[in-house]
LOZA-944767 format. One record per residue (C-alpha): x, y, z. Coordinates in steps of 0.02 Angstrom, whole numbers, plus 50000, padded with zeros to 5 digits. Layout:
XYZ...
END
This chain:
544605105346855543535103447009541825105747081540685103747218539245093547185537695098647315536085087847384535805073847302533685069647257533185056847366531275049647361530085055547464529925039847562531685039647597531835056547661530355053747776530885037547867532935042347871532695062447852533585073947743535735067147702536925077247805538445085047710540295079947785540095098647866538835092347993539995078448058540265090448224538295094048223538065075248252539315069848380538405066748563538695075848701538775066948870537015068148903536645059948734538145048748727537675039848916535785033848846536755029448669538145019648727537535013048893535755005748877536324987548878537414990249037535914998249137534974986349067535774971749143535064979449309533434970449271533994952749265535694950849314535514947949503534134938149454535254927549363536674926049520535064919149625534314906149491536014897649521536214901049714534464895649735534784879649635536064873949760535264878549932534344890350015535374895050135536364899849982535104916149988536054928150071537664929249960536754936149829537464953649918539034948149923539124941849749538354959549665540094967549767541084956349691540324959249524540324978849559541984976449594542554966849444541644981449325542424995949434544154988249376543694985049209543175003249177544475007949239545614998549142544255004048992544575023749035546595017549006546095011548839544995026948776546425038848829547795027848733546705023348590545775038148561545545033148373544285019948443544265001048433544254992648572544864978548614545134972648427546374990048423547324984948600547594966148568548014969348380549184983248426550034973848602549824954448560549854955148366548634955248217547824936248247547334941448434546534957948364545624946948247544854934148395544494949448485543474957348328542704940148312542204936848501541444956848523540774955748327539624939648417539204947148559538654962948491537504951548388536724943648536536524956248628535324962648504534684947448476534344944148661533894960148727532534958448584531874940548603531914947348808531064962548760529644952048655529344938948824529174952148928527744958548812527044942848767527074937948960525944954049005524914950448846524974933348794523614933548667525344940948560526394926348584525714919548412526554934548328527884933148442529024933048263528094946948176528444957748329530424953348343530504957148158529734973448197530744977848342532354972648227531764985748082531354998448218533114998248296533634999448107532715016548054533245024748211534965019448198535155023648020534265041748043536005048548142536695050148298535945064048365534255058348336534645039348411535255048848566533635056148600532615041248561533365030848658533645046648818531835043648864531915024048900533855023448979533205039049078531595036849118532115015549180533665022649303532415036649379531115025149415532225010949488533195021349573531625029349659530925010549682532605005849784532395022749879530705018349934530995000449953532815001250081531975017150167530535004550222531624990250243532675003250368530985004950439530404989450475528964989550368529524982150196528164966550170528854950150087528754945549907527194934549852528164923349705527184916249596527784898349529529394899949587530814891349522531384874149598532424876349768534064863749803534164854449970536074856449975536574862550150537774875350075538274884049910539894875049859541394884949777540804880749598538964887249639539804901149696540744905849530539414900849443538324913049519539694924749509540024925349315538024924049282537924940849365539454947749275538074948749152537894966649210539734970449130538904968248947538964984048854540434991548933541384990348755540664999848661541215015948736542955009948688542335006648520541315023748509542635036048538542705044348399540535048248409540835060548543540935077448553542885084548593543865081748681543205066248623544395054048741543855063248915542015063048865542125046248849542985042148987541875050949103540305043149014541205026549057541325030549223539565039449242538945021949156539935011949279539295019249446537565020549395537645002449331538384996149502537375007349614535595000749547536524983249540537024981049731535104990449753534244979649667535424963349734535024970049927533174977149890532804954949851533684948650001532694960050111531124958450031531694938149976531044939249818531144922449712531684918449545530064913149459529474904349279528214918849270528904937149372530504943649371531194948149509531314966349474529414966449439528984957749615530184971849717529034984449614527424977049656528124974749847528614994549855527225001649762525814988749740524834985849582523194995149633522865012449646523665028949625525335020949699525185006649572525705018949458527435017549503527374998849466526874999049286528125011349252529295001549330528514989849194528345001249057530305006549063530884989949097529964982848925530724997848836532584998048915532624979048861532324983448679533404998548683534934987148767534894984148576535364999748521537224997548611537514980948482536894994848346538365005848393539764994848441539374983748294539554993248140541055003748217541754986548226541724980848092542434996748008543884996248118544384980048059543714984647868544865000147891546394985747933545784975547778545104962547864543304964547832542364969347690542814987247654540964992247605540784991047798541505009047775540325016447696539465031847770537705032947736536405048047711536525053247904538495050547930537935033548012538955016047960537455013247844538154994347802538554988847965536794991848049535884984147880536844967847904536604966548103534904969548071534784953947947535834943948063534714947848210533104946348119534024928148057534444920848220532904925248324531884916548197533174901748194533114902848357531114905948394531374921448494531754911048646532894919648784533174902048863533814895948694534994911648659535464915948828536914900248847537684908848699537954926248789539424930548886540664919748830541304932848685541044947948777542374941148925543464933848813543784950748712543974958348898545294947048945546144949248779545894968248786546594968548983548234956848942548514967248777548664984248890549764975149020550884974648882550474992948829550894997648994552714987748980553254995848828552705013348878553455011549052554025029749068552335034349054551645044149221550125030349253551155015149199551475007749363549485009649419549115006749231549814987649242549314983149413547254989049350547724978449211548194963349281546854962149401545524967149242546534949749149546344939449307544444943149356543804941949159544984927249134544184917849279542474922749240542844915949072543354900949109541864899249220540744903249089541674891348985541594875949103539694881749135538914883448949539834875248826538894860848822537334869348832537784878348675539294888148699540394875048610539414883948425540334900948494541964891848497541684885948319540984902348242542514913248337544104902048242542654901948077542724921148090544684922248120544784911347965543784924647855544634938047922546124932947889545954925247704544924942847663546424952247722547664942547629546584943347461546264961547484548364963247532548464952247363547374966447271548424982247326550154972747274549274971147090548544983547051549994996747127551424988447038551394986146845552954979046828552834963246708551334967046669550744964846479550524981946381548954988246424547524979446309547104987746156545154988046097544804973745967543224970545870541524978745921540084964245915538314972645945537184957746064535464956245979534044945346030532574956645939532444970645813531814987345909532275004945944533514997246087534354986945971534554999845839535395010845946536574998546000536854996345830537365013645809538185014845950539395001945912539755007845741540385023145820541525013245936542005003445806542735019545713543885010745554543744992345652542864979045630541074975645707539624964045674538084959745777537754941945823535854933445885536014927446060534024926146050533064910246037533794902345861532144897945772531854916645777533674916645690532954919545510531654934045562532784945845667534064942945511532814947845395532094963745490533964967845534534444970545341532744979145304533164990945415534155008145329534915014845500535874997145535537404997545415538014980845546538044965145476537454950245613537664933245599536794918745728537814913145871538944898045817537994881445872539924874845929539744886946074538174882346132536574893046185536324907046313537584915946422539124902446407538874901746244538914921146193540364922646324541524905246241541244914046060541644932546133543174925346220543654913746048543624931645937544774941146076546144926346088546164926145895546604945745874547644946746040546414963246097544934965246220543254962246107542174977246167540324969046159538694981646143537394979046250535584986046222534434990746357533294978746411531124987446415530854989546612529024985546607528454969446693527434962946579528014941346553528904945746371529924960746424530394952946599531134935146521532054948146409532924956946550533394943746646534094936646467535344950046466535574951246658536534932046636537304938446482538264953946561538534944246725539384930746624540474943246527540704952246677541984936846709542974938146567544664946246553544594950146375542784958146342542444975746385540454976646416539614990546351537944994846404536815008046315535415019846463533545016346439533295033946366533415030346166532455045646081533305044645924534855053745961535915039045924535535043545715536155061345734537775057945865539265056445762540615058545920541215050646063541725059446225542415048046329542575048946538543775037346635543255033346813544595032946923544945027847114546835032847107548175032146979548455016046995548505001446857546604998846804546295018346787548055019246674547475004646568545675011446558546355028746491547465019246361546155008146306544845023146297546085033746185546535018946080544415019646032544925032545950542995041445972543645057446029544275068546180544445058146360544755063546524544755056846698543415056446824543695056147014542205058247142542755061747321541885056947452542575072047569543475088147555545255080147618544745066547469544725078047345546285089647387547355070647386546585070647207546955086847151549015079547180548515063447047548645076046900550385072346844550265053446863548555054946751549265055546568547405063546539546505079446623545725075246757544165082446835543975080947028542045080547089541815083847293540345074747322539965081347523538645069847524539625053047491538525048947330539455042447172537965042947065537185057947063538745065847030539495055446901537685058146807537725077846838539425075946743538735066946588537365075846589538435092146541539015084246402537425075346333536645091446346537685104646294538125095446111536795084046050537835075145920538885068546040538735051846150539615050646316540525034446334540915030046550542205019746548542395009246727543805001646759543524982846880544624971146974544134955846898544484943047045544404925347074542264922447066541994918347269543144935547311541964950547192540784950647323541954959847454542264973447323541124989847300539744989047190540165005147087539614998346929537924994046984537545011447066538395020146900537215009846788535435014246893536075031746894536305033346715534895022246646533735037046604535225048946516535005051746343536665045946230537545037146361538305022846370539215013746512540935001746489541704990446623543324985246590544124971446677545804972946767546214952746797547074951046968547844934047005546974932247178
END
């Protein structure tokens, strides 16, 4: 059987702030044309136009004076550097059209561990450059207002969540939030350089008034080392040229040649303002200063700050504010794409994956958002404090990214471009692998030595996650020695209080107890041990006897789980244990009850032998009249825990069972519809086109607790159980099955464990 499930309900708050969920159907709806993709992918690139020749002349300036006038010079060399690594970059998109980056060349031409430092080194830049482009962002607010800089936090907190919403409500609608600022900055700096060199040609371009300058050096020339110092602090302006690589598959087809000319249209327009901008301050000799950038004094030289053409200079301002917050949004694309690349190798946590409401990497923005929000509060939103941990990631991936396609280009030598392909290569490995080291001898001590630790820390995680996730697939495919799968033992209802929730868990396990033993046992507070017993027998409905929790095993959550675990090893079965539903009101009583049973299943949750069985929060007295169990099997695959989940649910003996399967896409659910003869069960296939597991797994109980209303529908889960510091890197299924089903009537949910040596 199979079935389409449609929209899923979403609250109304939700659907305001991230809109309405998009179906798998509008996937082509939401990939970005050029016009869109350019803004999208190429705000922190054009953004670099605002302080990256400033940067080149804080060193020059440091040094000498006389040092001034290579600051022209310099911006070729740097335009030159980016014009061959987009070129090389345009190689990449066309060979790895699949996206990736340099995490998918180095892994694919130098091996796995150099895909992983690249990951690691782009995974840390992409953070700062959110992180800096925000704290940036914030000073150039507080400096215009500095009655702010109190809030200072407040506001980079804001900024963070902003970025978040429009990044989570879909591509289409980033691209034309952020079309206005990348637009709207490049038309008014472009017209500012027009202006500016046409009066400079003139004669009649006036000199920049600097406020508090920076510090001038006496030296009589710029050395060598000034030199490439100056040099890699304006390859700044070669930030954000990654993530086109990484973005490939977010434009519209022929997805590899819109790319590549977005690259390109990216590079030129990034190099042309740069060299503008670099020639616009030598002409005018504008300073770097502790107060004015040195894009704000060429505005205020050009257009003045008074009258109608003072305008132009507080746009100039205006854009520049915005296009520093937006240079964000590139970390918000290349980021999560990142990080499902290397999910999709097993590397990362494979919840990275996950496609939200809007077809948007829904996990990877939430967790750059945290990180960002974390480190510019760790870091008190200070540029000056963030900035000497920039760079050194982002040219390290290029130089692994630029060797790994010299190689491409050596085993693909027949290849028409492969001769042009390795010289552009080579000279892309030798210009970032200089500038690296530069930036290496330059700012490790001045913090770059904590992006040398984190990169190997990252490696490290990568590498153990792969091998436990590796460790996972080898288990769970091959069943060979394994025991015969676990048959149920005795059913032991959890009481801490006589109500309506208890009673029904009661009944609920004396229907999966069928002709086997069950009993209740107190895990409450003991001296209440003699009135729970007495109200228990009292009670007509509750044919289960119950008995206090042995005093050997202790009290709480160790102590329910040692006795649990003592019954199963003494009948050689899996003791299935009944939980009631804790009251959801918030009132003191009710809420030291729930979190009472919340380190109850937790605990059990750890045990091989206990199948947890939780009852929904609906109990209208429909447990008294169900006398039948129908019985679901959630499955991924027919693979170990879903065969041992079907065996165990049939050996209940409560009735008919079948398999579940909800697929996330069309091409999902036609691979399922070939699992039927390896299921020893029918199986029913839902298509959920909206990637929800809940809603449909509930529509599909809910046919059955509403069409016969003496029957309860048992959900049986089948878990990993891993080693305790690995569960976090697997989906949370369980948790989203049990909110969806905690208001369904006759329901009940079961996790059984599948123990996995790793």
């Amino acid at each position: 059987m199979r079935r389409v499930f449609t929209l899923p309900e979403r609250s109304r708050w939700r659907t305001r702030v991230l809109g309405v969920p998009l179906a798998w159907n509008a996937q082509d709806d939401e990939l970005l044309p050029k016009r869109l993709a350019l803004p999208v992918f190429s705000s922190d690139a054009l953004s670099s136009v605002a302080y990256a020749a400033e940067a080149a002349l804080v060193v020059l300036l440091a040094a000498s004076v006389a040092s001034y006038s290579l600051i022209v010079p310099i911006a070729i060399a740097v335009s030159v550097v980016m014009a061959i690594v987009v070129l090389s970059y345009r190689q990449t998109v066309a060979a790895y059209p699949q996206g990736g980056g340099a995490f998918a060349v180095a892994g694919d031409n130098l091996g796995p561990m150099a895909g992983l430092v690249a990951a690691a080194a782009l995974a840390i830049d992409y953070l700062l450059t959110a992180t800096v482009s925000i704290a940036a962002a914030v000073l150039a607010l507080t400096s215009a207002f500095p009655t702010l800089s109190p809030v200072r936090h407040e506001i980079a907190l804001a900024g963070v969540a902003l970025l978040a919403v429009i990044n989570l409500r879909g591509l289409r609608q980033t691209g034309r939030t952020v079309a206005v600022p990348v637009y709207g900055f490049t038309v008014v700096v472009a017209v500012t350089l027009t202006v500016g060199l046409v009066r400079a040609a003139q004669g009649t371009l006036e000199t920049a008034v600097v406020d508090h300058p920076l510090p001038v050096g006496t030296a009589a020339a710029a050395t060598g080392i000034v030199m490439m110092r100056a040099f890699a602090s304006g390859c700044s302006a070669l930030t954000g040229i990654e993530a086109v690589a990484n973005g490939v598959p977010a434009f519209r087809a022929p997805q590899a040649r819109n790319a590549g000319a977005t690259l390109v249209m990216m590079a030129g327009i990034a190099m042309t303002l740069l060299l503008g901008v670099s020639w616009l301050a030598y002409e005018a000799h504008a300073l770097p200063s502790e107060t004015v950038s040195v894009l704000s004094q060429l505005g205020r030289v050009v257009w003045g700050d008074h009258g109608v053409s003072g305008t132009g200079f507080y746009l100039l301002q205006f854009f520049t504010l915005a296009i520093l917050l937006m240079a964000a949004n590139t970390a918000y694309q290349g980021f999560p794409r990142l990080l499902a690349s290397v999910a999709a190798e097993g590397s990362a946590p494979r919840w990275f994956q996950y496609v939200g409401d809007r077809l948007v990497l829904s996990n990877g923005v939430v967790a750059l958002s945290v990180l960002a929000g974390a480190l510019l509060i760790g870091f008190d939103v200070r540029v000056d404090l963030l900035i000497h941990l920039y760079l050194l990631g982002v040219f390290l991936a290029f130089t692994l990214s630029q060797v790994g396609m010299m190689v491409y280009w050596r085993r693909h030598p027949d290849h028409p471009g492969a001769r042009m392909g390795r010289l552009i290569s080579a000279l892309g490995a030798l210009a970032t692998g200089i500038v690296l080291l530069v930036i290496l001898f330059t700012k490790f001590t001045a913090g770059g030595w904590l992006i040398m630790i984190a990169i190997p820390l990252l490696v490290a995680a990568a590498h153990v996650t792969g091998t436990h996730y590796r460790g996972v697939a080898e288990q769970v495919a091959d069943e060979t020695g394994r025991e015969a799968p676990p048959q149920p033992g005795s059913v032991i209802v959890l009481v801490d209080r006589l109500d309506q929730h208890s009673a029904a868990a009661a009944q609920a396990g004396a229907l999966l107890a069928g002709g086997r033993p069950h009993n209740a046992i107190h895990v409450g507070d003991r001296d209440r041990w003699e009135t729970v017993a007495k109200a228990w027998r009292r009670e007509p409905s509750i044919r289960v006897p119950i008995a206090p929790l042995a005093a050997v095993y202790g009290d709480g959550a160790e102590g329910v789980a040692a006795q649990l675990r003592t019954v199963a090893a003494s009948e050689g079965g899996t003791v299935v244990a009944v939980m009631p539903h804790a009251p959801t009101s918030w009132r003191l009583r009710d809420l030291r009850r729930r979190l009472l049973w919340r380190r109850i299943r937790r605990r059990l949750e750890h045990e091989p032998s206990v199948a947890v069985t939780e009852l929904s929060a609906s109990v209208s007295g429909g447990w008294w009249q169900a006398d039948r169990i129908a019985t679901m099997v959630a499955t991924a695959g027919p693979y170990g825990p879903a065969r041992r989940a079907i065996a165990f649910a049939e050996g209940l003996d409560g009735g008919d069972v079948w398999a579940v399967h909800v697929a996330g896409s069309e091409q999902e659910a036609e691979a399922a519809d070939g699992w039927r003869d390896q299921i020893p069960v029918p199986l029913e296939v839902v298509e959920s086109a909206y990637r929800d597991l809940g809603a449909p797994m509930l529509a599909a109980v809910h046919d059955i607790t509403s069409a016969e209303p003496s029957t309860v529908c048992l959900l049986v889960v089948p878990e990993v159980l891993t080693r305790r510091r690995f569960r976090w890197l697997h989906n949370q299924r369980t948790a989203i099955l049990r909110r969806a089903l905690s208001d369904e009537d006759r329901t009940m949910l079961m996790t059984l464990p599948f123990p996995v040596d790793v």
